[in-house]
Backbone as CSV, one residue per row, in Angstrom:
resi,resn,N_x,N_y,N_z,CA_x,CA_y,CA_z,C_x,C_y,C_z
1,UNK,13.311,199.085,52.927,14.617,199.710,52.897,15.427,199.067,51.767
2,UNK,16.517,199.999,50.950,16.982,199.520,49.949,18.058,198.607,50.141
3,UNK,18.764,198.079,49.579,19.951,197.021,49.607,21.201,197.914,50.040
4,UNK,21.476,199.049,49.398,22.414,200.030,49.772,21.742,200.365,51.211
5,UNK,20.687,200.911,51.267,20.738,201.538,52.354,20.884,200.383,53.890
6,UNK,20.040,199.294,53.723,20.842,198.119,54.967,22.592,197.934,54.938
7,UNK,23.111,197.545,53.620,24.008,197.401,53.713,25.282,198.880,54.418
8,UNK,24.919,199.961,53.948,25.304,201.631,54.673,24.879,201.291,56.325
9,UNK,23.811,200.773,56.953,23.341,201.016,58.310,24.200,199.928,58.832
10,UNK,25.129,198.794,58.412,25.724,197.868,58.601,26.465,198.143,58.915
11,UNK,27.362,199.107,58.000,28.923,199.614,58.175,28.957,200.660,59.056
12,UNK,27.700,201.605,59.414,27.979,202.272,60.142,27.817,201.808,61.712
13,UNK,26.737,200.942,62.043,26.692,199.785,63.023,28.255,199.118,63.280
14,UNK,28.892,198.973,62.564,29.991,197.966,62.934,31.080,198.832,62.808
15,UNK,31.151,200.237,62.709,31.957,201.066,62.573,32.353,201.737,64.425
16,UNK,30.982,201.665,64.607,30.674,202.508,66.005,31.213,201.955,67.129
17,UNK,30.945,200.349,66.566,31.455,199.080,67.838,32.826,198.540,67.374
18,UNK,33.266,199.433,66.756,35.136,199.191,66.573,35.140,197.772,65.781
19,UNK,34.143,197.168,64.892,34.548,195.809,64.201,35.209,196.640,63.285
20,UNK,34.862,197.363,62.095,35.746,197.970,61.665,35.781,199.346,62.390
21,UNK,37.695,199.439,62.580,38.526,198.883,61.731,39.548,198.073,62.533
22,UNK,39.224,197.591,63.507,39.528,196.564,65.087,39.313,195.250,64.777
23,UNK,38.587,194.921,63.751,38.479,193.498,62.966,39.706,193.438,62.201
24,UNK,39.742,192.073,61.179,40.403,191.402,60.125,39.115,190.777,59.022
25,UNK,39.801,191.176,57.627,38.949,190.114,56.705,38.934,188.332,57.296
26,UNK,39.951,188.562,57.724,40.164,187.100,58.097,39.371,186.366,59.184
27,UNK,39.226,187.401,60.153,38.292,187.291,61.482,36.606,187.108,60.689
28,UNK,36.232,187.930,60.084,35.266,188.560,59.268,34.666,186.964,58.712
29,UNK,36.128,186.119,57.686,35.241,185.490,57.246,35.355,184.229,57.767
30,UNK,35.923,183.866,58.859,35.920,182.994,60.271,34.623,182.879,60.333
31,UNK,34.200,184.232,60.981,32.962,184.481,61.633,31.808,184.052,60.377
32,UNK,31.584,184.610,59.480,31.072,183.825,58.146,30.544,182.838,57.998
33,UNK,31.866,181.868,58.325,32.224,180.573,58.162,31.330,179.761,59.623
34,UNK,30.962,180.591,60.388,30.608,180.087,61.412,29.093,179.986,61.553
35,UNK,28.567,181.406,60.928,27.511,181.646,60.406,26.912,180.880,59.997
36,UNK,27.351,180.525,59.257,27.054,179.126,57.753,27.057,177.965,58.522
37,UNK,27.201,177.379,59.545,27.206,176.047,60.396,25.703,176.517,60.358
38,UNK,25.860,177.902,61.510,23.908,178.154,61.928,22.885,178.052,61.154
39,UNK,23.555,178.512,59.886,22.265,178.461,58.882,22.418,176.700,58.510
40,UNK,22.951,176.166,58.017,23.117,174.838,57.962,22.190,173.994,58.956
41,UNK,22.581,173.972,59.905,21.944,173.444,61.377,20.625,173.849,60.879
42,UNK,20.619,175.084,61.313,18.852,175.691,60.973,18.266,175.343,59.894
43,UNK,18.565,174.873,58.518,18.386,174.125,57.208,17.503,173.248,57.654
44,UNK,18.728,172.283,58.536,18.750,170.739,58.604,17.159,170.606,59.406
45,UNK,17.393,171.540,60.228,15.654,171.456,61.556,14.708,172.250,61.000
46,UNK,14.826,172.914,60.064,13.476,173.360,59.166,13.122,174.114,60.128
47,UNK,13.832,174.938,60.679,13.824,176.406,61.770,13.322,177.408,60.879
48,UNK,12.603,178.149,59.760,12.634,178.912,59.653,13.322,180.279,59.823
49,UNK,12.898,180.976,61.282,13.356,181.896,61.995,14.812,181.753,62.016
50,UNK,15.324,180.985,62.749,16.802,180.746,62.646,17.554,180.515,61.190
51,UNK,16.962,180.238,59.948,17.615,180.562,58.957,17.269,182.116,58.452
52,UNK,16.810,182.413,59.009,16.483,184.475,58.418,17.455,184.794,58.927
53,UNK,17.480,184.255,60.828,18.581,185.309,61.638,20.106,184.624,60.586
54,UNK,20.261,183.372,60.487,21.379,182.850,59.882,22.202,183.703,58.953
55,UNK,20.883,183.816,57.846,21.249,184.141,56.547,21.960,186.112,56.554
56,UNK,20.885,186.487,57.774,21.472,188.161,58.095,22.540,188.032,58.503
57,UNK,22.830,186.927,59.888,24.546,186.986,60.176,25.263,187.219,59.118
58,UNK,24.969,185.689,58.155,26.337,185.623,57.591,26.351,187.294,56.463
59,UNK,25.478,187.581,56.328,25.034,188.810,55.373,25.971,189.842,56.376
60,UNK,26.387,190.520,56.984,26.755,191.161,57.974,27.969,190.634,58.427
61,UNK,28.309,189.444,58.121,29.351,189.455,58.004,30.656,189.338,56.691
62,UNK,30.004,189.299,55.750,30.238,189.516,53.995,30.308,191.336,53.711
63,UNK,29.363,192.110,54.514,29.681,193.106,54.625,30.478,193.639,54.989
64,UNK,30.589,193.366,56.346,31.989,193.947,56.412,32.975,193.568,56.096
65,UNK,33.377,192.039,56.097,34.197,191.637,55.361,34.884,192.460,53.985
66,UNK,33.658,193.070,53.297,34.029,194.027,51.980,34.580,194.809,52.047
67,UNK,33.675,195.977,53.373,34.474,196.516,53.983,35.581,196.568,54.245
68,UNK,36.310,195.760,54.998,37.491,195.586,55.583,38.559,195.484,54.321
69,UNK,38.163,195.016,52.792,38.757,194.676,51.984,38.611,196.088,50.913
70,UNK,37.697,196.816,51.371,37.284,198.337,50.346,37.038,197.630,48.836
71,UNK,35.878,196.886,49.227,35.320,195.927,48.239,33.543,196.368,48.517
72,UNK,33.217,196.583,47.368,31.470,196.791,47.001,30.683,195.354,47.219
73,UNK,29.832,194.540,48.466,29.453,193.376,47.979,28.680,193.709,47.222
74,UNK,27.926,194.915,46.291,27.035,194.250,44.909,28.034,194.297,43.354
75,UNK,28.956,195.210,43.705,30.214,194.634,42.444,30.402,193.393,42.478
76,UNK,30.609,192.776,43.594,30.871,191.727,43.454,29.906,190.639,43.232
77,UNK,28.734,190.716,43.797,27.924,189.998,42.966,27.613,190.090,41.586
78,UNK,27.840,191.659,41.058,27.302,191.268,39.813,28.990,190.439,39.069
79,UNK,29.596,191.022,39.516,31.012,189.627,38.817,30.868,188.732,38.586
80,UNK,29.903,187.650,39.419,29.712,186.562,39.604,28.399,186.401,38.733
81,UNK,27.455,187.131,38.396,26.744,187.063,37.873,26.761,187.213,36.443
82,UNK,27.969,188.218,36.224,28.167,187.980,34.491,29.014,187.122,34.321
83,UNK,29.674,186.624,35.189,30.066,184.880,34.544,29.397,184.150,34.628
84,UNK,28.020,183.950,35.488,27.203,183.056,34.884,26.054,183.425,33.902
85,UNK,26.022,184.450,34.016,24.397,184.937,33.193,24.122,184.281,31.897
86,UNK,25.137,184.122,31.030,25.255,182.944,29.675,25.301,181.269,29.890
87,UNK,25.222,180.883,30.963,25.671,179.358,31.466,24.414,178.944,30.830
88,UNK,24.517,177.958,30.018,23.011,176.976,30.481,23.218,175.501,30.639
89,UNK,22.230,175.195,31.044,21.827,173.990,31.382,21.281,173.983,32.911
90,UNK,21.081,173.149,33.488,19.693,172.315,34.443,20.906,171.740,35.887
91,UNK,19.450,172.480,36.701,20.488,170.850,38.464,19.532,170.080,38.099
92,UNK,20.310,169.429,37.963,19.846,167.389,37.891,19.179,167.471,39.538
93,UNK,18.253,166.539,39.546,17.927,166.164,41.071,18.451,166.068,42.285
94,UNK,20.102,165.240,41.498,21.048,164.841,42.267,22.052,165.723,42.785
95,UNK,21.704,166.922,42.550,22.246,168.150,42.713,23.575,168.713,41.890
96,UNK,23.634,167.838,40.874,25.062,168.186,40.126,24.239,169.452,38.812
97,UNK,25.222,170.154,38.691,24.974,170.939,37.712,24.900,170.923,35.831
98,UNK,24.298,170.151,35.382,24.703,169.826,33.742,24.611,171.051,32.729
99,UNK,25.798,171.672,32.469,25.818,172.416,31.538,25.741,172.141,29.843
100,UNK,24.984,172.242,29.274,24.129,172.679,27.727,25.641,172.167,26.930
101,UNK,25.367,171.433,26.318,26.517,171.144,25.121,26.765,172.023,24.122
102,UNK,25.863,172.599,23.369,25.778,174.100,22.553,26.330,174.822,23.218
């Protein structure tokens, strides 16, 4: 299934059960935010399974979140992506990011 088309079965899923338009962006990215503990947690214990379900929460909840905001999440990724698409440089080990002096 395509990226549009999960993301369409999302909104209409959360349309039916009154999240939108009975939600808030704000609730939306609470819930997100909460998400992201699970996947974290699930990281930390090398859960597999529980970082898939994680990563769909918080996915589902970025959706609608967009939703709620009449925001495209792949506009918005690619935003983010043409500000970085020219970046260079390397993650150091240490996890810091070193950007290219040129």
């Amino acid at each position: 299934m395509s990226y549009a088309a999960v993301e369409n079965n999302i909104i209409i899923w959360s349309q039916q059960r009154k999240i939108i338009p009975n939600s808030t962006p704000e609730t939306q990215l609470l819930k997100a935010m909460s998400e992201l503990g699970e996947l974290a947690d699930a990281t930390i214990k090398h859960d597999r399974e529980a970082v898939i379900d994680a990563v769909g929460d918080v996915m589902v909840c970025l959706v609608n979140y967009c939703a709620l905001q009449d925001l495209n999440l792949v506009e918005c990724m690619e935003v983010a992506y043409d500000q970085i698409k020219n970046r260079k440089g390397i993650l150091l080990p240490n996890g810091v990011f070193q950007r290219d002096a040129t």
